[in-house]
N, CA, C and O atoms as a GROMACS GRO file, in nm:
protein
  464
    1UNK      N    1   6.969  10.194   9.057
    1UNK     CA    2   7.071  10.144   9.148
    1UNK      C    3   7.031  10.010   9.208
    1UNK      O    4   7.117   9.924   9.227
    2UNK      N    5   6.900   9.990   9.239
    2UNK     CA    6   6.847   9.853   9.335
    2UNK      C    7   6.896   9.774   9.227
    2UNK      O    8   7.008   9.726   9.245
    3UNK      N    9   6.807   9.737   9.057
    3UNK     CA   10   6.821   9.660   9.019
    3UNK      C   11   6.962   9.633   8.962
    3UNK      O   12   6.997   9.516   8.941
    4UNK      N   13   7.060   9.755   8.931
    4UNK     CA   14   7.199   9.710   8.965
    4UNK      C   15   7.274   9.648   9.068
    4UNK      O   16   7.355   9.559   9.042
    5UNK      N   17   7.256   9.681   9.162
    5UNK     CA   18   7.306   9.608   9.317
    5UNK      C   19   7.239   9.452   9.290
    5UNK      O   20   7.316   9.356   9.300
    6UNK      N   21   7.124   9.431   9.262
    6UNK     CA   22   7.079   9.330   9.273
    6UNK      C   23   7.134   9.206   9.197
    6UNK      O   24   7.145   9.091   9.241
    7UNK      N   25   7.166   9.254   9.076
    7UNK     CA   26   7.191   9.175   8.948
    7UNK      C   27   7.372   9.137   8.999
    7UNK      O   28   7.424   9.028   9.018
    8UNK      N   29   7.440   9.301   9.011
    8UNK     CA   30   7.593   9.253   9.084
    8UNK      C   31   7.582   9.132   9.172
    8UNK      O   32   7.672   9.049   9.167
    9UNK      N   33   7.467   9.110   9.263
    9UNK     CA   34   7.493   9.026   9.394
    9UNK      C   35   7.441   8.862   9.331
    9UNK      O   36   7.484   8.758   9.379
   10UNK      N   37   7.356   8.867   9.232
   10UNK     CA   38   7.305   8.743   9.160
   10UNK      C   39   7.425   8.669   9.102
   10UNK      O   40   7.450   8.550   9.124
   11UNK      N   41   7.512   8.769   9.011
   11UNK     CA   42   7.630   8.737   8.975
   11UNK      C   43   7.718   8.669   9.026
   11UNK      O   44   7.786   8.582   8.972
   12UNK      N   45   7.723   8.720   9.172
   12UNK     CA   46   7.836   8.696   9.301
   12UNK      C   47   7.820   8.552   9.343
   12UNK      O   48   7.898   8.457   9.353
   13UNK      N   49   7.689   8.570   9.364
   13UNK     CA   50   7.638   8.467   9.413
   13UNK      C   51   7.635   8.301   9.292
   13UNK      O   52   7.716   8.217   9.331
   14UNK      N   53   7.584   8.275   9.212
   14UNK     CA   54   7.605   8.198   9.112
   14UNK      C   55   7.719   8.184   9.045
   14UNK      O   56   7.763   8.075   9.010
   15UNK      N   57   7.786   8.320   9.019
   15UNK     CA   58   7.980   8.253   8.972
   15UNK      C   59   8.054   8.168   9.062
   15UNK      O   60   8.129   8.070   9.046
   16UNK      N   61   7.998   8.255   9.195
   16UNK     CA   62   8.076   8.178   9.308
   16UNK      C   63   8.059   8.028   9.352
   16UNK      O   64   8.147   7.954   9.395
   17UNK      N   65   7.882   7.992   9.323
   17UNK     CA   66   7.839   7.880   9.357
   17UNK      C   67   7.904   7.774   9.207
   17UNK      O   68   7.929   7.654   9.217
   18UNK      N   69   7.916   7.839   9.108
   18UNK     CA   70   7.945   7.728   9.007
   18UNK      C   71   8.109   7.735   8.991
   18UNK      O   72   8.184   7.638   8.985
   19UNK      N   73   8.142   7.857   8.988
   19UNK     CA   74   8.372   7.848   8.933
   19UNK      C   75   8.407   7.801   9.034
   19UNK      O   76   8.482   7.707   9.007
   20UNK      N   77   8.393   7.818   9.174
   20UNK     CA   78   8.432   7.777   9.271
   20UNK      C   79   8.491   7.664   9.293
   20UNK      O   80   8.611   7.654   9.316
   21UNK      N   81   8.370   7.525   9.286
   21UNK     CA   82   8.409   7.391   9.264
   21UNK      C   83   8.475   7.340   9.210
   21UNK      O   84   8.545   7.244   9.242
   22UNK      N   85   8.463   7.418   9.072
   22UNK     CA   86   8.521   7.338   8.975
   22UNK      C   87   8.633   7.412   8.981
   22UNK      O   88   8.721   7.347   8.924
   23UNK      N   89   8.684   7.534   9.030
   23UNK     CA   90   8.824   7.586   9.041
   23UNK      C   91   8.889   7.486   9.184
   23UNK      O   92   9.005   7.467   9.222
   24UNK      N   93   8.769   7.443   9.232
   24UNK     CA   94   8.887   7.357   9.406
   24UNK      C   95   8.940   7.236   9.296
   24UNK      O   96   9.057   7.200   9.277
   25UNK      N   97   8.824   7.190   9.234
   25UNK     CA   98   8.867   7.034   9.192
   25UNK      C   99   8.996   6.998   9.076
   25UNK      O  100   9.056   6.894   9.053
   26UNK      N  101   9.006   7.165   9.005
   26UNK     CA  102   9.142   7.131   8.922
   26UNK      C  103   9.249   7.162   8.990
   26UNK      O  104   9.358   7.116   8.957
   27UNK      N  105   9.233   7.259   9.113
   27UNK     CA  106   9.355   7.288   9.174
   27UNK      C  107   9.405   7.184   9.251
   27UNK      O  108   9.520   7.174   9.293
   28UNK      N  109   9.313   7.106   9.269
   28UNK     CA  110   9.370   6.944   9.360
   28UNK      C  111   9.392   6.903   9.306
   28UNK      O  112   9.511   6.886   9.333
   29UNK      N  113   9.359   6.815   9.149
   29UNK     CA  114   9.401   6.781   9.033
   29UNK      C  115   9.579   6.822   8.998
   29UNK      O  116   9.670   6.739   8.985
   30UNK      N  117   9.594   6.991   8.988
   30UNK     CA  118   9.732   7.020   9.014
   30UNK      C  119   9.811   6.961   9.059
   30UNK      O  120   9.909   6.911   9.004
   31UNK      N  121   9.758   6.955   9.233
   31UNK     CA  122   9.835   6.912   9.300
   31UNK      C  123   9.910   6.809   9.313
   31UNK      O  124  10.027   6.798   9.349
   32UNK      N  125   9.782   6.684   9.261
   32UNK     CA  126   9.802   6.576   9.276
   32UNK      C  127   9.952   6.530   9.154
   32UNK      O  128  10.053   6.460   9.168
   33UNK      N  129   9.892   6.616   9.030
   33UNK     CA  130  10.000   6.589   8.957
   33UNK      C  131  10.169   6.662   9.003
   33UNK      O  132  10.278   6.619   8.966
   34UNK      N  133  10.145   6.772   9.086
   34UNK     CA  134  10.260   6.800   9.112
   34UNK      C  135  10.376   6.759   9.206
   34UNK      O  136  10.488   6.807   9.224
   35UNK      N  137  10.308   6.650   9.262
   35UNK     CA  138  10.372   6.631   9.396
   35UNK      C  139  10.434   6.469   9.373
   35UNK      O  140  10.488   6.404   9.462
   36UNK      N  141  10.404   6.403   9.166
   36UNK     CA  142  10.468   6.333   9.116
   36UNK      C  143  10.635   6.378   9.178
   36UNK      O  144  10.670   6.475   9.244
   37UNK      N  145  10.695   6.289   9.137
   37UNK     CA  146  10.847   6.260   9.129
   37UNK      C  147  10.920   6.337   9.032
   37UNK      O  148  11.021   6.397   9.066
   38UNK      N  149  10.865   6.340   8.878
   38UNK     CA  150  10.883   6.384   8.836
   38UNK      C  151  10.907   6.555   8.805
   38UNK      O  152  10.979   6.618   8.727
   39UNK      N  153  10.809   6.590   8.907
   39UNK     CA  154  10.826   6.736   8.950
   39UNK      C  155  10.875   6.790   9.018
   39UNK      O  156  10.861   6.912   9.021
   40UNK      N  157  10.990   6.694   9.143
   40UNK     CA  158  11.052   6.759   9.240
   40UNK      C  159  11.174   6.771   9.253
   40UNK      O  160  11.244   6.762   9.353
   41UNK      N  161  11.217   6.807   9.067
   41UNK     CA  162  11.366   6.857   9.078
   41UNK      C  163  11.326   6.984   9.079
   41UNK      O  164  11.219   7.039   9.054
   42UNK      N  165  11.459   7.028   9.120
   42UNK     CA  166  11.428   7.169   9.243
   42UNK      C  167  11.289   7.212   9.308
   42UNK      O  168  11.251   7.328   9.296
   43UNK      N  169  11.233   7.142   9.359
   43UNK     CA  170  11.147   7.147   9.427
   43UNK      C  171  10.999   7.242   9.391
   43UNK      O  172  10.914   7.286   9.468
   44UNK      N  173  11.011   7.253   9.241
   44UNK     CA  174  10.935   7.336   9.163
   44UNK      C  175  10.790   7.239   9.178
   44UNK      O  176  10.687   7.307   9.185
   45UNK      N  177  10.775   7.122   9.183
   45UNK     CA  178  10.668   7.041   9.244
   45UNK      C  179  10.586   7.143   9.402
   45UNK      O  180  10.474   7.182   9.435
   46UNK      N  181  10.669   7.147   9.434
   46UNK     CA  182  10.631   7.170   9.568
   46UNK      C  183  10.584   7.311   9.604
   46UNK      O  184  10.524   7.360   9.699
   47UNK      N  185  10.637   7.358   9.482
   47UNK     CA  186  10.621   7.519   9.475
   47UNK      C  187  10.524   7.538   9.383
   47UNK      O  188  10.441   7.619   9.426
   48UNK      N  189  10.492   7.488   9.247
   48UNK     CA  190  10.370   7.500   9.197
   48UNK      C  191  10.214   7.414   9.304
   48UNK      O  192  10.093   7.433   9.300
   49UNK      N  193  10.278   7.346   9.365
   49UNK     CA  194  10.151   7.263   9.444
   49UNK      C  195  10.129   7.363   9.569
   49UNK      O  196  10.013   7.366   9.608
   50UNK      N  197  10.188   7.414   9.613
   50UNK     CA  198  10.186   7.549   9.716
   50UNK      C  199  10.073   7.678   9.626
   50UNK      O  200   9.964   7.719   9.667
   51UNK      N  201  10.132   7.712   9.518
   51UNK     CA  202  10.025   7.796   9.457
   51UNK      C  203   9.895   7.744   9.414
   51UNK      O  204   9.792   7.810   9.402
   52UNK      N  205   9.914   7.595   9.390
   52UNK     CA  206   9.755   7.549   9.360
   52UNK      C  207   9.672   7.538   9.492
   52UNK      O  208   9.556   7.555   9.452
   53UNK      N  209   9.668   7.522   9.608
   53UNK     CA  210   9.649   7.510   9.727
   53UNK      C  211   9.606   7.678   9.782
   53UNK      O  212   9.499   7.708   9.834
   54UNK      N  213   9.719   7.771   9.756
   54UNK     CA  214   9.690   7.892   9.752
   54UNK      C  215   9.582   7.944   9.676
   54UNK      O  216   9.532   8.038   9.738
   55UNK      N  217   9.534   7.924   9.585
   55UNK     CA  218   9.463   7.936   9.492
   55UNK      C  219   9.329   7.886   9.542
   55UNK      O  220   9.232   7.959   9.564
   56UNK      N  221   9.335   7.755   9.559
   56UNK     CA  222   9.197   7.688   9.630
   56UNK      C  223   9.118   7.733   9.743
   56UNK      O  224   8.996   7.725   9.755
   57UNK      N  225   9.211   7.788   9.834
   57UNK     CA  226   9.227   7.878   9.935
   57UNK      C  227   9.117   8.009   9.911
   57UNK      O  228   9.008   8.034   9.963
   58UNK      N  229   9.209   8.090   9.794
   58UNK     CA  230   9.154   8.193   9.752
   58UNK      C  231   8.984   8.158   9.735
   58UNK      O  232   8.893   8.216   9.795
   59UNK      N  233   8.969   8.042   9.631
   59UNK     CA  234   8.830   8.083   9.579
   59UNK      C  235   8.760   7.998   9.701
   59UNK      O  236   8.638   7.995   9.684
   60UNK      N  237   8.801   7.934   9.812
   60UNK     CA  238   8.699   7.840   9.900
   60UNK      C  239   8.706   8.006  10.018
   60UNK      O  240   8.654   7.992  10.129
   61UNK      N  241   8.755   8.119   9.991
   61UNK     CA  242   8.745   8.241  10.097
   61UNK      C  243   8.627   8.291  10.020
   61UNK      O  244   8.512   8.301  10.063
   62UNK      N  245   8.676   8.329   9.879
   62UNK     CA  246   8.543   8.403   9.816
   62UNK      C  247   8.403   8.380   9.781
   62UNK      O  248   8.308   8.450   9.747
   63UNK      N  249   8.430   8.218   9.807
   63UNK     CA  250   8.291   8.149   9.804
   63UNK      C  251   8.206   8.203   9.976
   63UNK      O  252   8.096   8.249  10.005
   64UNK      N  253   8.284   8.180  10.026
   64UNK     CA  254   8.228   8.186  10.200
   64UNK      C  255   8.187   8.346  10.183
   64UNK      O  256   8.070   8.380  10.192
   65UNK      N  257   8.266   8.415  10.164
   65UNK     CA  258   8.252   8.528  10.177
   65UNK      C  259   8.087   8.610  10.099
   65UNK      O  260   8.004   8.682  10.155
   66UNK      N  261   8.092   8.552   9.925
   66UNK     CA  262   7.967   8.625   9.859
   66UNK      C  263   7.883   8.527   9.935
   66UNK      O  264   7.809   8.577  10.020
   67UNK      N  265   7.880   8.394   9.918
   67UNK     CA  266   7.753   8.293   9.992
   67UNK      C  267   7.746   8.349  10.100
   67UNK      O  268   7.701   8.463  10.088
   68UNK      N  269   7.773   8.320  10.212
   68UNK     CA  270   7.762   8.268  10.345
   68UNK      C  271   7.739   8.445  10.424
   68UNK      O  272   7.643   8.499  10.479
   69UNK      N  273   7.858   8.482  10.398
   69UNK     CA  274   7.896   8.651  10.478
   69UNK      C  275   7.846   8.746  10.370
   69UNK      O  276   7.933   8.821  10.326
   70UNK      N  277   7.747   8.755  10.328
   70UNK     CA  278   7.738   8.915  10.265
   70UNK      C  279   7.696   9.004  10.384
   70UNK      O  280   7.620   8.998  10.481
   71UNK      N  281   7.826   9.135  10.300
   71UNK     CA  282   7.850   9.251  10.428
   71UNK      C  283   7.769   9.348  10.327
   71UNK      O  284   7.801   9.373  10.211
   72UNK      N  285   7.672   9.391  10.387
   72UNK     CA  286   7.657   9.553  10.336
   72UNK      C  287   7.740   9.655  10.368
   72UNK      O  288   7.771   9.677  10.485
   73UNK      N  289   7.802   9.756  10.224
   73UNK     CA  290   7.837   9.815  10.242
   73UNK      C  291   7.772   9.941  10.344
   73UNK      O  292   7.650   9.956  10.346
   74UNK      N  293   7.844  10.015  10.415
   74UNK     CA  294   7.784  10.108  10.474
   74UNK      C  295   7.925  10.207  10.552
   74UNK      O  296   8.024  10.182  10.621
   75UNK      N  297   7.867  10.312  10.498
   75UNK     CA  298   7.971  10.397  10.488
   75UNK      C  299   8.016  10.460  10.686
   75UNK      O  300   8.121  10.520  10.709
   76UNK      N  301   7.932  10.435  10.776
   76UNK     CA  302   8.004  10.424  10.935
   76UNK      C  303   8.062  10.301  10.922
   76UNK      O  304   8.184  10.308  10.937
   77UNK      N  305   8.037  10.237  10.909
   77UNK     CA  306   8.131  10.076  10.911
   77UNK      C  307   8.251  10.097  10.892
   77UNK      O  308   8.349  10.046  10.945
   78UNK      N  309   8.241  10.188  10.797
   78UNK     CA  310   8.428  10.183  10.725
   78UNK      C  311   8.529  10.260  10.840
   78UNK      O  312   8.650  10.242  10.831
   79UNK      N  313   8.474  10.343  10.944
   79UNK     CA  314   8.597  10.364  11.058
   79UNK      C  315   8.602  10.273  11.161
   79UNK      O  316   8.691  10.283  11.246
   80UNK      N  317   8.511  10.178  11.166
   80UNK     CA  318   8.503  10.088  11.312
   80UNK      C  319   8.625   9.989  11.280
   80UNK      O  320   8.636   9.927  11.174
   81UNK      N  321   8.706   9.985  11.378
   81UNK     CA  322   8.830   9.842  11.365
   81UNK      C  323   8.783   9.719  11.291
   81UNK      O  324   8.831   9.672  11.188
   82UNK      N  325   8.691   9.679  11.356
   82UNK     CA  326   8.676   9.541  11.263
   82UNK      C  327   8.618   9.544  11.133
   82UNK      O  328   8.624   9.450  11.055
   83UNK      N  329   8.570   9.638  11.113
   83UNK     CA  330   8.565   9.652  10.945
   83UNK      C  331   8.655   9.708  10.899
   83UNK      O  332   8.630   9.733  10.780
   84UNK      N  333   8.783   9.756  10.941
   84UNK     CA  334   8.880   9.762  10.844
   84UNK      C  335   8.951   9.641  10.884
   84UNK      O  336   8.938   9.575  10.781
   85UNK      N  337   9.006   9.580  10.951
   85UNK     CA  338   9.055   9.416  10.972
   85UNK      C  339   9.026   9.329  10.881
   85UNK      O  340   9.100   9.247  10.827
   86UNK      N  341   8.896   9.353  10.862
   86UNK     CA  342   8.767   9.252  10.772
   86UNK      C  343   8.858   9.240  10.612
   86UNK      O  344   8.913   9.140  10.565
   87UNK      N  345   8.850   9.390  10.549
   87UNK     CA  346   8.873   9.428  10.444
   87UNK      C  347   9.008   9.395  10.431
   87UNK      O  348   9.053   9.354  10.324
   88UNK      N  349   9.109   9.416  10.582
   88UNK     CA  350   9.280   9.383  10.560
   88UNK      C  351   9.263   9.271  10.518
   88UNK      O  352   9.307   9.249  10.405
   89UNK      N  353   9.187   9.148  10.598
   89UNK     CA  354   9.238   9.022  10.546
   89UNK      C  355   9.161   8.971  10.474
   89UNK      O  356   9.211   8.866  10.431
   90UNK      N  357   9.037   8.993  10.427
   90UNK     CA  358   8.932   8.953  10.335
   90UNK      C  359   9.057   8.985  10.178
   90UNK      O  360   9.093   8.892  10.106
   91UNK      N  361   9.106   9.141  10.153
   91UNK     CA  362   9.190   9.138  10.064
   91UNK      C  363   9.303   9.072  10.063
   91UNK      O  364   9.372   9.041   9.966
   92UNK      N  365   9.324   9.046  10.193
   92UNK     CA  366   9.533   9.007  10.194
   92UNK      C  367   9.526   8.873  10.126
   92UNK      O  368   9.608   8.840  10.040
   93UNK      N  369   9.402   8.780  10.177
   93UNK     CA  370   9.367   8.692  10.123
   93UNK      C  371   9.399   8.652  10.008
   93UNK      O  372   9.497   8.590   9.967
   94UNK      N  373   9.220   8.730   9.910
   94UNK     CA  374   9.253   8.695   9.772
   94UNK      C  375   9.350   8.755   9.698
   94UNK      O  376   9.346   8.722   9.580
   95UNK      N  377   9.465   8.856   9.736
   95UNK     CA  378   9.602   8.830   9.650
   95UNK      C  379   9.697   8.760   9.678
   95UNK      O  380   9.803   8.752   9.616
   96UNK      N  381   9.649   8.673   9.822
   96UNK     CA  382   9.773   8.587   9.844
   96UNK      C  383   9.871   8.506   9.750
   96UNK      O  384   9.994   8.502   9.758
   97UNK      N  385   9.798   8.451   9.669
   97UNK     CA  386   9.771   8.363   9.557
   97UNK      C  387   9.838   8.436   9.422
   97UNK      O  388   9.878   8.366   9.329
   98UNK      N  389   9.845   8.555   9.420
   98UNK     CA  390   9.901   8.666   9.316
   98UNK      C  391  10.045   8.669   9.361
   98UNK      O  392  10.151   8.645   9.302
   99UNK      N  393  10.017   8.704   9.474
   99UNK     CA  394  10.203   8.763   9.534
   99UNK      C  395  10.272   8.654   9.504
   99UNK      O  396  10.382   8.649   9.450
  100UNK      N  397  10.183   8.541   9.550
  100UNK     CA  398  10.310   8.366   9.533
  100UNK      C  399  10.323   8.349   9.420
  100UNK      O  400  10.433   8.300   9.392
  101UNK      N  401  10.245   8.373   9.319
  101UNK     CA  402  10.266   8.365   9.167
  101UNK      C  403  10.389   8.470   9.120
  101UNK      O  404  10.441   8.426   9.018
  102UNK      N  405  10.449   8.592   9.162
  102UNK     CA  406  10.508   8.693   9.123
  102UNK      C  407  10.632   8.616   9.163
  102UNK      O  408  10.718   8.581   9.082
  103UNK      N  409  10.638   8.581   9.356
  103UNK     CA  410  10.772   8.531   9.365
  103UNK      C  411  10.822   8.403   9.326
  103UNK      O  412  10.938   8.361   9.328
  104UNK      N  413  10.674   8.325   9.276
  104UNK     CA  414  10.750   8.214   9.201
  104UNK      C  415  10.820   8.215   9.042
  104UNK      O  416  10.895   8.125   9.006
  105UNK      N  417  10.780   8.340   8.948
  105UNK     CA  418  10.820   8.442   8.899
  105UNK      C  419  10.974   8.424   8.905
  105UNK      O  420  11.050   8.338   8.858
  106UNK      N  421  10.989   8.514   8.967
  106UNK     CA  422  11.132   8.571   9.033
  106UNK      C  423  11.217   8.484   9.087
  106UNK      O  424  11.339   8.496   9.097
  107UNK      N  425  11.134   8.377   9.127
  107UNK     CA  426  11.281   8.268   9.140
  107UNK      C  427  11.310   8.155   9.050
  107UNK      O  428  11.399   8.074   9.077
  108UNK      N  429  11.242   8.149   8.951
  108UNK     CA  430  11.245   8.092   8.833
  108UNK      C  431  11.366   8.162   8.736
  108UNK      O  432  11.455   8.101   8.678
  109UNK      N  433  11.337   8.326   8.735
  109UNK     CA  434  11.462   8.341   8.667
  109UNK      C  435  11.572   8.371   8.722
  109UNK      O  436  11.672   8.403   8.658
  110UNK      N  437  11.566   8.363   8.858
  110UNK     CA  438  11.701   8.367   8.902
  110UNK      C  439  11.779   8.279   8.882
  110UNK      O  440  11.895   8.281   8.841
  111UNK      N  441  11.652   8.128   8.938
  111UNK     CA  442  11.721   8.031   8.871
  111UNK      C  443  11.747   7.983   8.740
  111UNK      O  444  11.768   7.862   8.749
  112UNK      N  445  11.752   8.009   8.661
  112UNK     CA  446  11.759   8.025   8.564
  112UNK      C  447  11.904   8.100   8.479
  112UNK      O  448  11.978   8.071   8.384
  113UNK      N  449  11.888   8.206   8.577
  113UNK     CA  450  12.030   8.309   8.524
  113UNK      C  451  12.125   8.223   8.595
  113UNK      O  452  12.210   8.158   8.533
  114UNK      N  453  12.116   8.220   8.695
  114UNK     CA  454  12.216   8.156   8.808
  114UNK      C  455  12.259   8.013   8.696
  114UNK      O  456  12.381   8.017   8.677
  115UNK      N  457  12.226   7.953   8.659
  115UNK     CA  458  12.238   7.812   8.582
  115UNK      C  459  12.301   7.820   8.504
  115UNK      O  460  12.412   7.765   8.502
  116UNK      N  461  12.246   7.899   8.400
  116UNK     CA  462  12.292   7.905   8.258
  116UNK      C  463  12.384   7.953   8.179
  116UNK      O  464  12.382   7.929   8.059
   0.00000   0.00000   0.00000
């Protein structure tokens, strides 16, 4: 179990320190291209540059979180308020970025049906 735990947290730690960056620097990259002219009929510019931002978001939380905040698990922790708070928004977080992807989804083919 140690040298499993250990190797999980090496993982955490080094994916996070290397995808991280290079996930902020294309999602600004995104941005930058999305917020062209060319992208802001129906405002789909503004809405893909919202999810890249969301996104950046996501991995500059999960970086802080494996670097900076490692929580040991520990099984009293899990009824005290602020460790379930922790976990509400530590998760609400990284699917933020999922949910906006679903409803940008969904209004794509609305718009879409609606149009055509």
């Amino acid at each position: 179990y140690d040298s499993t735990h250990y190797a999980i947290k090496q993982i955490f730690f080094y994916g996070s320190t290397i995808i991280a960056p290079i996930g902020v620097f294309f999602n600004i990259l995104a941005v930058l291209i999305y917020t062209r002219k060319s992208f802001s009929f129906y405002n789909m510019g503004l809405m893909y540059s919202l999810c890249a931002i969301l996104d950046s978001f996501t991995l500059i939380w999960s970086f802080i979180i494996y670097k900076y905040l490692p929580l040991e698990y520990n099984f009293l922790n899990e009824y005290r308020l602020i460790c379930k708070m922790h976990k509400l928004v530590s998760r609400s977080i990284q699917h933020l970025a999922c949910f906006f992807q679903v409803y940008l989804t969904i209004h794509r083919y609305v718009l879409v049906n609606n149009y055509c």
